[in-house]
PAVEXDO-725880 format. One record per residue (C-alpha): residue number from 0; chain; x, y, z. Coordinates in steps of 0.2 Angstrom, whole numbers. Each point is the difference from the previous one (the first is absolute). Example, Ala and Ser with C-alpha at 12.3 -4.5 7.8 and 13.67 -1.06 7.14 Angstrom:
<rs>
R|n|chain|c1|c2|c3
R|0|A|62|-22|39;
R|1|A|6|17|-3;
</rs>
This chain:
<rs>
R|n|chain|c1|c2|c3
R|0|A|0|0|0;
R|1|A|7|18|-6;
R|2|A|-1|15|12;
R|3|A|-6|17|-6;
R|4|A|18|6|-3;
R|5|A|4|-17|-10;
R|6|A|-16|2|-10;
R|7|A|2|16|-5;
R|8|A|18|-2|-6;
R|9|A|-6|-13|-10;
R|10|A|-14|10|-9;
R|11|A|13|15|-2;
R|12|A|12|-14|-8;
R|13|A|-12|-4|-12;
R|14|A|-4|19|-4;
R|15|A|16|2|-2;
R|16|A|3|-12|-12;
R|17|A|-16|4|-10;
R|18|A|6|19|-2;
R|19|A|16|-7|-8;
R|20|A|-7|-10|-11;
R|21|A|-12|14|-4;
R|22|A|-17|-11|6;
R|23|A|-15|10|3;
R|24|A|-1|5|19;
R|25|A|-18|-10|4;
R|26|A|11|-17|0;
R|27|A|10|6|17;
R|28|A|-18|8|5;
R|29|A|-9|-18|0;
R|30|A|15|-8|7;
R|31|A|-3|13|16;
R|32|A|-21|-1|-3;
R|33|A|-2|-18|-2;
R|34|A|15|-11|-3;
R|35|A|6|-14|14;
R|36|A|17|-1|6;
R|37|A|4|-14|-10;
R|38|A|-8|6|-15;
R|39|A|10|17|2;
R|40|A|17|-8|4;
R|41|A|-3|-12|-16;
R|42|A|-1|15|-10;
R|43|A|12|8|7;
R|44|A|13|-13|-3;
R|45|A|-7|1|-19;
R|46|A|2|16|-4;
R|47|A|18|1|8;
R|48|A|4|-17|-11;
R|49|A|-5|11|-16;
R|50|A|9|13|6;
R|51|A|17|-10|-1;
R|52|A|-6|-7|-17;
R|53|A|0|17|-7;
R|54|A|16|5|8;
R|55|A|9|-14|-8;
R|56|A|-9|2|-16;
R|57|A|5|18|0;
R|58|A|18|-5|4;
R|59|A|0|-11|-16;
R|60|A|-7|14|-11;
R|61|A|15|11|6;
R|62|A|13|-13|-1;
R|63|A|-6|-3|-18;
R|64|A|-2|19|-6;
R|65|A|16|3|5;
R|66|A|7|-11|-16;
R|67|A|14|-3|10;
R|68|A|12|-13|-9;
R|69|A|3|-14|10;
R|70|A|-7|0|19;
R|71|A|13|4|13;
R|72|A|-1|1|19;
R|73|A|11|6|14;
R|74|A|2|-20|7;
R|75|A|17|-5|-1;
R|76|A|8|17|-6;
R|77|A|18|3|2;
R|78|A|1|19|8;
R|79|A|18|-3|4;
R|80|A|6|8|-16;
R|81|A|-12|15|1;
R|82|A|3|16|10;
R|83|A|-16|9|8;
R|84|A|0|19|2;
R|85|A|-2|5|18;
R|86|A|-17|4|0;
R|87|A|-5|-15|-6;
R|88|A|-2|-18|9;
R|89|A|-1|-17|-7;
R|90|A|-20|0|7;
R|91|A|-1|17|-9;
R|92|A|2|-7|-16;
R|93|A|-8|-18|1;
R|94|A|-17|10|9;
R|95|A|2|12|-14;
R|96|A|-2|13|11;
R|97|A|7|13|-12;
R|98|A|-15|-3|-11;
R|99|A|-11|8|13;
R|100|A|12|16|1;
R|101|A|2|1|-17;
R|102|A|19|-4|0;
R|103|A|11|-6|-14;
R|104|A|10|-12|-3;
R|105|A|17|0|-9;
R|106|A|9|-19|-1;
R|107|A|17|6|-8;
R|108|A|13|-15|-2;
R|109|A|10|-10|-13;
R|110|A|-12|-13|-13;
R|111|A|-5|-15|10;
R|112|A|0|5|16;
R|113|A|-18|-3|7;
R|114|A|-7|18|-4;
R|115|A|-15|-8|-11;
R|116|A|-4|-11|11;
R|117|A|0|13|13;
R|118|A|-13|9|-8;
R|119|A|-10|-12|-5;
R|120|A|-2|-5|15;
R|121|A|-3|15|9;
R|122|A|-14|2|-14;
R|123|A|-5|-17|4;
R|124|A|-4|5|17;
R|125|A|-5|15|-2;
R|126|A|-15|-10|-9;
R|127|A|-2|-7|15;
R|128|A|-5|14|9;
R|129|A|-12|5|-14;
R|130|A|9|14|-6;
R|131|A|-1|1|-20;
R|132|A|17|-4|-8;
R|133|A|5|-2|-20;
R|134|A|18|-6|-4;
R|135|A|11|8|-16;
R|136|A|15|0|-8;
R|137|A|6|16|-6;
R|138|A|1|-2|-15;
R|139|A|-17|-9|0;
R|140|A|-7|16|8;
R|141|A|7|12|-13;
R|142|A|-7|-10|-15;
R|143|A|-17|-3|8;
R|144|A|0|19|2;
R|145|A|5|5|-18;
R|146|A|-14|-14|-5;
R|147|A|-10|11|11;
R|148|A|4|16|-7;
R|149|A|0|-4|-20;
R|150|A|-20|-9|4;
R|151|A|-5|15|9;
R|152|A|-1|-9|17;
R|153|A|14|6|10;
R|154|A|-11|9|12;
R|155|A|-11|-18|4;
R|156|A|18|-8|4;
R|157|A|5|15|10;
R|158|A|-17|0|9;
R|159|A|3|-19|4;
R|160|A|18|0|6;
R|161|A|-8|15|12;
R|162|A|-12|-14|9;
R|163|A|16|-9|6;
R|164|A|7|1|16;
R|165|A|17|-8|-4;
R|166|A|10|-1|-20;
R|167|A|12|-10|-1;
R|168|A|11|6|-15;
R|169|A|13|-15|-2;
R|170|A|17|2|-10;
R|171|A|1|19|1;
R|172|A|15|6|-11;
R|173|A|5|-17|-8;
R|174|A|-6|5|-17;
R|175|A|2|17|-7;
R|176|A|-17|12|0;
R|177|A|-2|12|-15;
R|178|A|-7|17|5;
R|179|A|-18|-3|-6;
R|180|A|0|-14|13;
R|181|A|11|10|12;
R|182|A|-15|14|2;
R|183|A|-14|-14|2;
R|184|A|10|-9|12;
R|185|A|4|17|11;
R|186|A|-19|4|0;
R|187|A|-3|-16|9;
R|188|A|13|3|12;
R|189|A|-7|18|3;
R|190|A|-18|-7|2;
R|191|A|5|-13|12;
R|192|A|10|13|10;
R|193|A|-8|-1|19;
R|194|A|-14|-10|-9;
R|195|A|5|-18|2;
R|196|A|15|-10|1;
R|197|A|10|-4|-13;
R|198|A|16|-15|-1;
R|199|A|14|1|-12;
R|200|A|14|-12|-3;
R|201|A|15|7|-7;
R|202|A|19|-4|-6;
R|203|A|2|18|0;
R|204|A|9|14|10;
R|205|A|-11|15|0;
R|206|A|14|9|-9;
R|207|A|-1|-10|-16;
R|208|A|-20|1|-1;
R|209|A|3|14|-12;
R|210|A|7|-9|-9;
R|211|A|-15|-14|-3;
R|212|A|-12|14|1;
R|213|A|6|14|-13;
R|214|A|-6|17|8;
R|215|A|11|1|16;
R|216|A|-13|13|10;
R|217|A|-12|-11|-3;
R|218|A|13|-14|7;
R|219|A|0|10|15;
R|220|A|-17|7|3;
R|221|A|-4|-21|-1;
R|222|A|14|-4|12;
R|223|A|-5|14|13;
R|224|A|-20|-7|-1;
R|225|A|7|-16|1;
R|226|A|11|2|15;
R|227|A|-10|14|12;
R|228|A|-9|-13|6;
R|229|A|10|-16|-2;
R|230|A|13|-12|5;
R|231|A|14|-7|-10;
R|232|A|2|-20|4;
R|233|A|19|-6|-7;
R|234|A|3|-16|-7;
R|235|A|17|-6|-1;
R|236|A|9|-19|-4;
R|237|A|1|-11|-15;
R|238|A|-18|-2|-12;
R|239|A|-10|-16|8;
R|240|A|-3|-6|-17;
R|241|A|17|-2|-3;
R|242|A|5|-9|13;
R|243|A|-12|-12|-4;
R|244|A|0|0|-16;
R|245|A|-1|-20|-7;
R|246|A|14|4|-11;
R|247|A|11|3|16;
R|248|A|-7|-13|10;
R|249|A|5|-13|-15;
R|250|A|17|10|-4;
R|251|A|5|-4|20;
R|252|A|-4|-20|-4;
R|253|A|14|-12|1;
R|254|A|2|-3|-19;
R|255|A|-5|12|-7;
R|256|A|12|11|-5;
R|257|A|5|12|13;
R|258|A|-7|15|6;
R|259|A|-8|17|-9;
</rs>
């Protein structure tokens, strides 16, 4: 048998749960008017049970929006050869904390070092939290955005990318940007500035930007959006994927001619 207190938790359990799921208000009402303990509790337990369904469901939706490449996680990540700015902690980064502040993310480092995987999975759980998330390459980006611009579209894409709460631009600087793309690209960076959060992954020291990105004051105006509110993660050792690269692995085989 409920007390008054336990009863009326229950029935303000259930009202809760049937204004999140926008349910009309007389469902709660009969639960308080005519509905028995048992009968209450049973739909409490229901509608929570939806709740979660729809929370996962949402997750999926956002995991598979995003268009990441391959799925990635933070299980099993090697952060030895990765340096974190001061400001912020391992549990910064895997909470995505920074998404909620708006921060960005710069993972600057040699080829192969674990700054995809990073970011991806970042965005992964970022997802996770329901925050809306899509993953580019640059040079992805820039084409999409000419694409955009030539079929008179631009400012749908533009309008889109502004519904996000975290971009995730991957191989920033590896391939040369010509100075239509440069301008389109800057005018994301300016309409994300304190509007979301944005990741880039980069080979690149900031002084040889302007050299991928043809107009160095726009090189600049980029970087200083880009860095007021950001934090620079370094990446240092050899490339993962060549260390285990099967070519290597069957070079260092007895037999088989040596080492490369």
């Amino acid at each position: 048998m409920l007390t008054t207190k336990e009863h009326i938790e229950l029935n303000n359990e259930v009202a809760s749960y049937c204004k999140t799921l926008f349910f009309t208000d007389a469902i709660p009402e009969l639960c308080r008017t005519e509905g028995t303990p048992k009968q209450v509790a049973y739909l409490r337990d229901a509608l929570r049970g939806e709740l979660v369904k729809r929370a996962e469901n949402r997750r999926i939706r956002l995991i598979k929006r995003a268009r990441f490449p391959i799925y990635k996680t933070f299980e099993g990540y090697d952060f030895s050869h990765v340096t974190l700015p001061p400001a912020l902690a391992k549990d910064d980064l895997e909470t995505v904390t920074f998404v909620e502040k708006k921060q960005n993310l710069i993972l600057y480092g040699p080829v192969g070092t674990g700054k995809t995987h990073m970011a991806i999975a970042a965005g992964v759980n970022a997802c996770m939290k329901g925050y809306k998330v899509q993953f580019y390459t640059v040079t992805e980006l820039v084409l999409k955005l000419a694409e955009a611009r030539a079929s008179g579209t631009l400012e749908r894409l533009r309008n889109a990318l502004e519904t996000l709460d975290l971009l995730i631009l991957d191989e920033w600087g590896y391939v040369p940007v010509d100075r239509e793309g440069s301008e389109l690209l800057f005018q994301v960076i300016a309409d994300s500035y304190e509007s979301r959060s944005l990741i880039l992954t980069t080979n690149l020291e900031f002084a040889k930007w302007g050299s991928i990105f043809t107009d160095e004051q726009m090189t600049a105006a980029m970087i200083d959006r880009l860095v007021h509110h950001g934090h620079m993660l370094q990446f240092s050792g050899q490339s993962y994927r060549m260390e285990h690269a099967l070519m290597r692995q069957t070079a260092k085989q007895p037999g088989k001619g040596g080492t490369v």
